[in-house]
C-alpha positions in Angstrom: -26.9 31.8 223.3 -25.8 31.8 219.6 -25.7 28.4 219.1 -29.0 27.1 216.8 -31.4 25.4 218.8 -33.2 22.3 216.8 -36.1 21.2 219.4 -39.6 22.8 218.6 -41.3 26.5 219.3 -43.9 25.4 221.1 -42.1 25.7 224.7 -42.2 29.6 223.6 -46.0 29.8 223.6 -46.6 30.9 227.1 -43.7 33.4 227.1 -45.5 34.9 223.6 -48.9 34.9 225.3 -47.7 36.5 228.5 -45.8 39.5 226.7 -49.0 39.5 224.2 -51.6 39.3 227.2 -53.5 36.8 225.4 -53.0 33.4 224.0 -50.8 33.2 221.2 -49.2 30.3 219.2 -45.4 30.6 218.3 -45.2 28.8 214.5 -41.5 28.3 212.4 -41.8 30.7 209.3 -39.7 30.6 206.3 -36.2 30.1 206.6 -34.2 33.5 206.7 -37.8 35.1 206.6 -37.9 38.1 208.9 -40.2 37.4 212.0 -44.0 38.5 211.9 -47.4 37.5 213.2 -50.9 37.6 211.9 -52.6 38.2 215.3 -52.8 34.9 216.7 -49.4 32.9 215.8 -46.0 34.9 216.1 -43.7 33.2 213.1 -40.2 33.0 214.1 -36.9 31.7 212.0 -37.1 28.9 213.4 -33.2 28.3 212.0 -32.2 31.3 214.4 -29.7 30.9 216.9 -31.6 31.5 220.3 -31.0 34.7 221.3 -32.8 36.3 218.2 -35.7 34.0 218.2 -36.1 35.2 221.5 -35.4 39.1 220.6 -38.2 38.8 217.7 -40.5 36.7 219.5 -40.4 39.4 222.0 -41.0 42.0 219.4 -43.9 41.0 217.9 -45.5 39.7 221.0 -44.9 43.4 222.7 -46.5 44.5 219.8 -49.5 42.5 220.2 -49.9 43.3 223.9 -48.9 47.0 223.0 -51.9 47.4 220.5 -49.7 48.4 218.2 -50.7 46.0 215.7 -54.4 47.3 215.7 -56.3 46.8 212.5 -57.8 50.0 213.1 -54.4 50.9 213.3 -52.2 49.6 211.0 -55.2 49.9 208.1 -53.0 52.7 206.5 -49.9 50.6 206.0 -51.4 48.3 203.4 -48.5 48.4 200.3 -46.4 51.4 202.0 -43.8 49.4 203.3 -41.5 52.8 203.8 -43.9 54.0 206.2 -44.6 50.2 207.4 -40.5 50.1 208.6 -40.5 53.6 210.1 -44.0 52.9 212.2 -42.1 49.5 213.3 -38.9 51.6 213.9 -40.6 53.4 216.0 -43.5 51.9 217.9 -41.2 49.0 218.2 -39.3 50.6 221.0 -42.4 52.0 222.9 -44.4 48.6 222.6 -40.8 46.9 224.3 -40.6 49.5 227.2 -44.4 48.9 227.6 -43.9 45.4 228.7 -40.1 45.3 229.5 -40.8 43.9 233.1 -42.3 40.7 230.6 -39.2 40.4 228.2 -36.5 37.8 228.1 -33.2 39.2 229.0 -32.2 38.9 225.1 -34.5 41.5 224.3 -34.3 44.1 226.9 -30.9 45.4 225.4 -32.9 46.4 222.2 -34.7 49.1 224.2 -34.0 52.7 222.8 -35.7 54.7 225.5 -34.9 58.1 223.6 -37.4 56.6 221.2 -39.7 55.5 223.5 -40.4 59.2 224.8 -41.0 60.4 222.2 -44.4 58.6 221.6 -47.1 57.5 224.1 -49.6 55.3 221.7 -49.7 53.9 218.1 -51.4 56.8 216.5 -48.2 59.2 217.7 -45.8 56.5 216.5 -48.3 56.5 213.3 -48.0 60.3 213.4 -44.2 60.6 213.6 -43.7 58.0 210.7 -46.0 59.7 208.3 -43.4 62.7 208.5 -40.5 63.9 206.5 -38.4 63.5 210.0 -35.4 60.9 209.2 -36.2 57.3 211.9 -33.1 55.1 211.8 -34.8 51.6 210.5 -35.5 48.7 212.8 -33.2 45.7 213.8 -33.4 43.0 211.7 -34.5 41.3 214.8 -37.3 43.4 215.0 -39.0 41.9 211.7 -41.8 43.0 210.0 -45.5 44.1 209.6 -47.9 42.2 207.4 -51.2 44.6 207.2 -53.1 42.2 204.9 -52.8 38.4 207.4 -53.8 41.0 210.6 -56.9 42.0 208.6 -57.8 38.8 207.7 -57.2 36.6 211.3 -59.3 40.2 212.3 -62.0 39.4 209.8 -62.3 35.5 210.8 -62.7 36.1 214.4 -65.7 38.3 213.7 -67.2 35.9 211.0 -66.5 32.6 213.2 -69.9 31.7 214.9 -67.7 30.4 217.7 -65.9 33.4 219.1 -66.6 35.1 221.8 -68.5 38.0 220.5 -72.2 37.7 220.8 -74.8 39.8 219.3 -76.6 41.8 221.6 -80.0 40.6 220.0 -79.2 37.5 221.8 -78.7 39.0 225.1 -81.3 36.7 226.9 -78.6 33.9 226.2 -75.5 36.1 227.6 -77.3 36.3 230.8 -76.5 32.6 231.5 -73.4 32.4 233.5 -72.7 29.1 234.1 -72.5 26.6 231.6 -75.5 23.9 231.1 -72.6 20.7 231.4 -70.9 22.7 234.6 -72.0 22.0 237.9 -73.2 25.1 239.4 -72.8 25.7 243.2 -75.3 28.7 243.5 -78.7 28.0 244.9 -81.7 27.0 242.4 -83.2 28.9 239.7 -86.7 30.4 239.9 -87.9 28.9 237.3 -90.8 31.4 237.1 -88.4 34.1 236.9 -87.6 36.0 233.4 -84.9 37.0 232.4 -85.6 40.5 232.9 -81.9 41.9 230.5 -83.6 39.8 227.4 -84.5 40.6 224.0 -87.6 38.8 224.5 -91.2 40.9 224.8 -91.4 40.8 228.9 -87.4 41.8 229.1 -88.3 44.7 226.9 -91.2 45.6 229.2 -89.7 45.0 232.3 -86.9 47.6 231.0 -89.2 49.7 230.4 -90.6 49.9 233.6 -87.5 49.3 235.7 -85.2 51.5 233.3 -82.4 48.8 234.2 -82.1 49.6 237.5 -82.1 46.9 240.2 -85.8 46.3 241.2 -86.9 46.9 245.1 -88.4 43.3 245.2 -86.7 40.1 246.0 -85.3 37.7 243.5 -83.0 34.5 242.7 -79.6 35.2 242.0 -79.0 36.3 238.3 -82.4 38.0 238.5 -83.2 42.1 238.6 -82.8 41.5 242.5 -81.7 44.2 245.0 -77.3 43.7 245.4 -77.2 45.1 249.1 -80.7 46.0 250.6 -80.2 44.5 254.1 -76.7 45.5 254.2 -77.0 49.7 253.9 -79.0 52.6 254.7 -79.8 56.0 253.6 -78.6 57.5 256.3 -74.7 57.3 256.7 -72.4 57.7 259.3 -70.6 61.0 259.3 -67.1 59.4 260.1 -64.5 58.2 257.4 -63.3 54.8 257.3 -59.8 54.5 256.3 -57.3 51.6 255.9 -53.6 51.3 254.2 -53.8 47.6 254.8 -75.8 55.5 229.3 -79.3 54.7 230.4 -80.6 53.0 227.9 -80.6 49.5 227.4 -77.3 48.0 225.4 -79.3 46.8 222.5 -80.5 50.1 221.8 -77.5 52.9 221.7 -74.2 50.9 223.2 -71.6 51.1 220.0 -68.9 48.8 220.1 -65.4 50.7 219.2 -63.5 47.7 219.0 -63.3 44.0 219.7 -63.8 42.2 222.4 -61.5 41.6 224.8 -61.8 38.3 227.2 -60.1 38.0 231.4 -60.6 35.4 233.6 -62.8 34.7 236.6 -61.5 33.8 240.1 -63.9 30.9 241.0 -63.3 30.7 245.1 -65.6 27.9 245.9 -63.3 26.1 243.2 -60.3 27.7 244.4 -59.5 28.0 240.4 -60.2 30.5 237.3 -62.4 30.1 234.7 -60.3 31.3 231.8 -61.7 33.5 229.2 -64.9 33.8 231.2 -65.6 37.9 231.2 -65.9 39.8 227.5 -65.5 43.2 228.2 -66.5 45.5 225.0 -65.9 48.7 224.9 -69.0 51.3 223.9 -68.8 55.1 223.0 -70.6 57.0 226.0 -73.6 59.9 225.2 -72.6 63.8 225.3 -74.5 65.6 227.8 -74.3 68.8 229.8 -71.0 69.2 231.6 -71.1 68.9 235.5 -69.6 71.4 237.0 -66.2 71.0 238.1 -66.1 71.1 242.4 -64.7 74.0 244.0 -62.4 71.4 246.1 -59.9 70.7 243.0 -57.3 72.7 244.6 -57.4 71.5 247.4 -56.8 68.2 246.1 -54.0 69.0 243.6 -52.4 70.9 246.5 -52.7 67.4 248.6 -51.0 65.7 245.2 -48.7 67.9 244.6 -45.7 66.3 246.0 -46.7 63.0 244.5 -45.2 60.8 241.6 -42.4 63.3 240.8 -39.3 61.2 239.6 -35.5 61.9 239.9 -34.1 64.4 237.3 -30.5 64.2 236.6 -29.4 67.8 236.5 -26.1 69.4 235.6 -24.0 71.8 236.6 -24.9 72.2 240.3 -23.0 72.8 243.5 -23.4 69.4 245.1 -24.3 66.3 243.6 -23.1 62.3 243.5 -21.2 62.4 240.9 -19.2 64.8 238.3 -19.5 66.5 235.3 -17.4 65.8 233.1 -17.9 68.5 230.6 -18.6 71.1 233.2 -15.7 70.5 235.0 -13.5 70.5 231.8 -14.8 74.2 231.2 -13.5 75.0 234.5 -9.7 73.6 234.5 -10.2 75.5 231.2 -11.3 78.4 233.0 -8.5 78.3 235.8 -5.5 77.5 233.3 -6.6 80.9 231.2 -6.6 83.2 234.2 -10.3 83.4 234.6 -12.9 82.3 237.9 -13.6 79.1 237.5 -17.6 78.4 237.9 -18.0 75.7 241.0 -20.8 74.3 239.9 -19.1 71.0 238.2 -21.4 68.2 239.9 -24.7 66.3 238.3 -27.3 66.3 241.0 -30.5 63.9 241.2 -33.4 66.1 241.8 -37.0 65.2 242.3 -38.7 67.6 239.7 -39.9 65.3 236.8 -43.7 64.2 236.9 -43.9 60.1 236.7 -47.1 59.6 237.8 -50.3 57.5 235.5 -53.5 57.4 237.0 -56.5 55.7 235.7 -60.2 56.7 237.3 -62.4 53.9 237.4 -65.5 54.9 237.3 -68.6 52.9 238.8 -71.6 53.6 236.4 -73.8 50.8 237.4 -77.7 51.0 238.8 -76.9 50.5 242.3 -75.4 54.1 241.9 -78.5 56.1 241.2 -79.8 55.3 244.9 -79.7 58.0 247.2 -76.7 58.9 249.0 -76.0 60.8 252.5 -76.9 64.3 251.4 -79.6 64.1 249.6 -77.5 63.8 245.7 -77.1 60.5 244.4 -74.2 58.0 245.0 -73.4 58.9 241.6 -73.3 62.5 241.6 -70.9 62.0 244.3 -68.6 59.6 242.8 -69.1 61.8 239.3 -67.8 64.9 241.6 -65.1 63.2 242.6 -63.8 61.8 240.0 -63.9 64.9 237.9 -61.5 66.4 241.2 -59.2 63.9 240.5 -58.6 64.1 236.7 -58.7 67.5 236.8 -55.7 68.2 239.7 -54.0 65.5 238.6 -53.8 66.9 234.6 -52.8 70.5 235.7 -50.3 68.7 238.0 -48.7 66.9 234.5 -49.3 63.8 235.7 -50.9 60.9 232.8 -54.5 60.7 233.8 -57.4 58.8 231.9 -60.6 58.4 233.2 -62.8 55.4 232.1 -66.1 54.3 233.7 -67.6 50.2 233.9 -71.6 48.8 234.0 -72.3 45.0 233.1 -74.9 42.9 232.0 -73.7 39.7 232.8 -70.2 38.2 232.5 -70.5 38.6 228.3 -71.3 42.1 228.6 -69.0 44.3 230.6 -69.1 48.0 229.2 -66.1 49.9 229.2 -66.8 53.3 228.7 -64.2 55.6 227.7 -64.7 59.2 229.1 -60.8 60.7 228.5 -57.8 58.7 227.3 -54.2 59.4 228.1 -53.7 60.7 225.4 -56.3 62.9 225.2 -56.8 66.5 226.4 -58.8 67.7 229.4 -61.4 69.8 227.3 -65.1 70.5 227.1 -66.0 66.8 225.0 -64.1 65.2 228.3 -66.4 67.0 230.8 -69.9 66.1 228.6 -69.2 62.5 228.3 -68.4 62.6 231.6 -71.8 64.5 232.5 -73.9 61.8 229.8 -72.9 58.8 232.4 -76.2 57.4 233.8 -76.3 54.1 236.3 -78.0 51.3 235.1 -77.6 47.6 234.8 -74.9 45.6 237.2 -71.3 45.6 238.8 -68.8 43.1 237.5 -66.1 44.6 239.2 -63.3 42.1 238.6 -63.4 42.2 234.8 -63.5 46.0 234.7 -60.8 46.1 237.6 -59.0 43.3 235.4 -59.7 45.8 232.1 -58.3 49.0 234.1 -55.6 47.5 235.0 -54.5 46.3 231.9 -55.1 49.8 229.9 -53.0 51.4 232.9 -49.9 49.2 231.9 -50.2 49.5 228.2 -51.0 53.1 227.5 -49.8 54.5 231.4 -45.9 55.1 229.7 -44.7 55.7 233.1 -43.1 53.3 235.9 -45.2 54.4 238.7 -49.1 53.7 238.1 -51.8 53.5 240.1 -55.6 52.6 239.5 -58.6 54.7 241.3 -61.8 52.8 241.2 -64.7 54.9 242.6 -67.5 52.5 243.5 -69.9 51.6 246.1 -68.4 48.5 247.0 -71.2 46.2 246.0 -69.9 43.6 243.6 -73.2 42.3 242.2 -73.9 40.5 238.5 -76.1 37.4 237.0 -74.2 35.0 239.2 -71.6 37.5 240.5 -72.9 38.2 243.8 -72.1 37.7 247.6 -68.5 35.7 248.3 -68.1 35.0 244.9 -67.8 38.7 243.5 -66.2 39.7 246.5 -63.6 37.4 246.1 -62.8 37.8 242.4 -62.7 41.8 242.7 -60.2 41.1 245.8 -58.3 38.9 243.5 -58.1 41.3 240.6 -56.8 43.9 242.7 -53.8 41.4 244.1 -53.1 40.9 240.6 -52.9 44.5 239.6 -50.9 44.7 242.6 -48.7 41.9 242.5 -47.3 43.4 239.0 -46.5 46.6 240.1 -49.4 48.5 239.7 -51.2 51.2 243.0 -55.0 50.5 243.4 -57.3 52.6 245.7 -60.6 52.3 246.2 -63.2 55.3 246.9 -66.3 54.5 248.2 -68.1 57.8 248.2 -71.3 59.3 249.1 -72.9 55.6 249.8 -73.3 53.8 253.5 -70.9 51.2 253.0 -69.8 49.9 256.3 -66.0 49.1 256.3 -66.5 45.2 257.0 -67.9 45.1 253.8 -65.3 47.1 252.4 -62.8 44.7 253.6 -64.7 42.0 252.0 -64.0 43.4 248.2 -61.3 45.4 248.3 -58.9 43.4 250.8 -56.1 45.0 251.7 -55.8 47.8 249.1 -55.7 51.2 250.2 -59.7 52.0 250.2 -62.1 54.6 251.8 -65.5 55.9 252.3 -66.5 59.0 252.5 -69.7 61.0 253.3 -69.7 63.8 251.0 -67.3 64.4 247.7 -66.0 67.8 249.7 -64.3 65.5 251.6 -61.8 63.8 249.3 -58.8 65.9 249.7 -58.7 65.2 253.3 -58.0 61.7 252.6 -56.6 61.2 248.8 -53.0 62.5 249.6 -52.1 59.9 252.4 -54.1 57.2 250.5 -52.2 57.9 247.3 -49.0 57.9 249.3 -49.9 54.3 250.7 -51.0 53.0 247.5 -48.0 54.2 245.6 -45.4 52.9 248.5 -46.8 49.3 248.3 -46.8 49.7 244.8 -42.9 50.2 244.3 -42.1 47.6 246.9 -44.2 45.0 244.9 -43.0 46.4 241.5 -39.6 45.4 242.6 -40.4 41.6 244.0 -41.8 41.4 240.4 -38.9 42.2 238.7 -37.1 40.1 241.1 -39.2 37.5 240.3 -39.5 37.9 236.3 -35.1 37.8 236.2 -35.4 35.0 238.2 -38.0 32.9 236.3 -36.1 33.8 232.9 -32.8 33.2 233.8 -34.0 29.6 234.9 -35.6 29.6 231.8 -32.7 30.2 229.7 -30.6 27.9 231.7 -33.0 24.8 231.2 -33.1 26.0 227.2 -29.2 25.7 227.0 -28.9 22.7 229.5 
């Protein structure tokens, strides 16, 4: 392990853009230079020995994957490079427990998890820097922070006319799934058809008209066509299902906080992905009047309760499994002076600390403005709900964020960010939330694929689990039938696979369970009738969803130790 390796960096690229959750080249900087990346290319010493290459190849990518290394971010740390060391001091140790079940065995060891609590996202570690508090500076290893090659590979990738982001004045040619030189396995094209999410003048009036909600008449696929109006009814059945197994148009008021971020596609009648094939962007949503919180949130914090709470290590109890040392010290002292000693000398694990993130995923697209079983709106239901849920699970002190998803095609999946981890539960949460209107479609793999990966970056707990509340209907231009239900099955496997709980609500719409099956596999998913009804089912569901969860976290662990030990063995063969 300390012996220079002189072969090449490029066998270190996948590791880099696994850790950085997007592609990344690994480049030799200067010799003896400390180790630093611009965005796209993590520059190591390449004269290193190999387990510090590995240590700052891991720091940086973490970094990346962490968003610490933000412009928005990091804008402040231009020509401070005191404050630059202490952020990296500090935000270096979060962004490495946030991906430790990625890092080589070389770099877990440089994990200070006393550190890591005491910040859940770069603008605490930001925070914590910019005070007069003395940090300890970073590892050599850890390397450093160049503001002004960030900003500009930042500043490239929105000037390069080849990059993924597309302007939404061209969103007639986002609409086009497939790509002209791929052969395309969905029926024929109405050629007659328009397309109706254009910028052209009949997309404009058709919006108009239609208000982006899913037309009543028939259609070809990637058309304003119904998603599910043979498969469901108004009327739904009054039994729950169970198994363990902004209105306007985008162009017009959709802001984009930040750029683009690409996932795959699960192709099934391929049986491979299409890689960077979904941009999701995220867009501020519009203030309204706050729905009013249901009168069922205690009931479902009561069913929670007992939920995500972690062991404790406690001292000086009666019983325990194993002994304190400094308490039973005190008590020889205690004895040898004449006095009663105290008994309680043992460190006990108790279940009392709250390690629980939840992420809502919200389903804000037109199909969810039909009517549902009692008279409200599939929406208002799922709205309902999922105000329950943040709200029990925040005054249980459990991490809860709440985000909700629309699309309009695969280069134009809205994320829409109603509460944060981060943020509190307070009257801006509860007006965003009461400004979400359906329209437009339902890409659920990308925003399942999007969830997911905010619930592992900004969760900061080792338990997580992922709530989508949606009607069940994956439906998009080209995303409909096996196709979408497939790829949101797969993106919930891979949520799943890495560690992570997902349950799926269907609520207030008649979903039939085969159909359930069908896109969300065997996840731990539900309908239900009425929103009154979700703490009869959320505590056993949560309880499935978080048991499968810790079995699969710990076959990916497993598997991660195993794949970088033969990893390293190859590298020193």
């Amino acid at each position: 392990m300390n012996v220079p390796c002189p072969d090449g960096l490029e066998r270190y690229r996948l590791l880099a853009s696994a850790i950085a959750g997007r592609p990344v080249d690994v480049a030799p900087g200067r010799p003896g230079e400390p180790a630093w990346t611009d965005g796209a290319t993590v520059y190591v010493d390449a004269g290193a020995n190999l387990r510090e290459r590995l240590s700052s190849l891991a720091v940086q990518a973490s970094l990346l994957g962490a968003g610490s290394l933000d412009v928005d971010v990091v804008r402040g740390l231009a020509r401070r490079p005191t404050l630059a060391r202490r952020y990296l001091a500090i935000e270096g140790h979060r962004a490495l427990t946030a991906q430790e079940p990625l890092l080589p065995v070389a770099a877990r060891s440089l994990v200070d998890r006393a550190i890591a609590a005491r910040t859940g996202s770069p603008e605490t570690s930001l925070a914590l820097a910019a005070t007069r508090e003395r940090v300890v500076g970073p590892p050599d290893v850890f390397g450093v922070i160049r503001v002004r090659e960030l900003r500009a590979t930042a500043e490239r990738a929105v000037d390069d006319p080849n990059a993924m982001h597309v302007p939404r004045r061209q969103r007639e040619d986002i609409l086009r799934d497939l790509d002209d030189d791929e052969p395309d396995e969905s029926p024929a094209p109405d050629v007659f058809s328009s397309p109706v999410g254009g910028g052209g003048a009949i997309g404009r009036l058709l919006k108009r008209l239609f208000r982006d909600t899913r037309s009543e008449g028939g259609g070809p696929p990637g058309a304003d066509a119904p998603t599910h109006g043979t498969r469901r009814s108004v009327a739904a059945s009054r039994s729950t299902a169970l198994t363990t197994a902004r209105p306007a148009a985008p162009g017009e008021v959709a802001m984009v906080e930040r750029h683009e971020t690409t996932y795959p596609e699960w192709d099934t009648f391929r049986r491979r992905y299409r890689p960077s094939w979904c941009t999701v962007v995220r867009v501020e949503p519009q203030s309204d009047v706050a729905p009013p919180v249901p009168a069922g949130t205690r009931t479902v914090r009561r069913s929670l309760a007992r939920l995500g709470i972690g062991l404790d290590r406690t001292h000086r109890q009666l019983q325990g499994d194993d002994v304190d040392i400094d308490a039973a010290v005190e008590a020889y002292v205690e004895a040898r002076a004449g006095s009663a000693p105290d008994e309680a000398v043992y460190v006990d694990s108790l279940r009392r600390r709250r390690d629980l993130a939840v992420l809502v995923l919200l389903d804000v697209s037109g199909s969810a403005g039909e009517p549902g079983a009692t008279g409200a709106t599939v929406h208002e239901h799922q709205r309902s709900a999922a105000a329950a849920l943040t709200v029990a699970l925040h005054d249980l002190g459990d991490r809860v964020a709440l985000y909700a998803f629309r699309s309009y095609g695969r280069a134009a999946v809205e994320i829409m960010r109603v509460k944060r981890f981060d943020d509190g539960l307070d009257a801006k949460v509860l007006q965003r939330l009461g400004g979400l209107v359906p329209a437009a479609y339902t890409r659920l793999g990308a925003a399942i694929r999007h969830g997911a990966s905010v619930l592992e970056r900004d969760g900061g707990t080792q338990r997580r689990l992922l709530v989508v509340l949606s009607d069940g209907f994956a439906y998009d231009h080209g995303y409909e039938g096996a196709y979408g239900e497939a790829d949101a099955r797969r993106a919930l496997g891979e949520a799943r696979r890495r560690g992570t709980g997902c349950l799926c609500l269907s609520i207030g719409a008649a979903t039939d369970a085969a159909a359930l099956r069908r896109v969300f596999g065997t996840a731990a998913h539900a309908s239900i009738p009425r929103a009154e009804q979700l703490a009869e089912v959320v505590g056993p569901l949560f309880r499935s969803a978080l048991g499968t969860a810790d079995v699969q976290r710990r076959v990916w662990q497993r598997t991660v130790r195993t794949r970088e030990r033969l990893h390293i063995e190859r590298s020193t063969a």
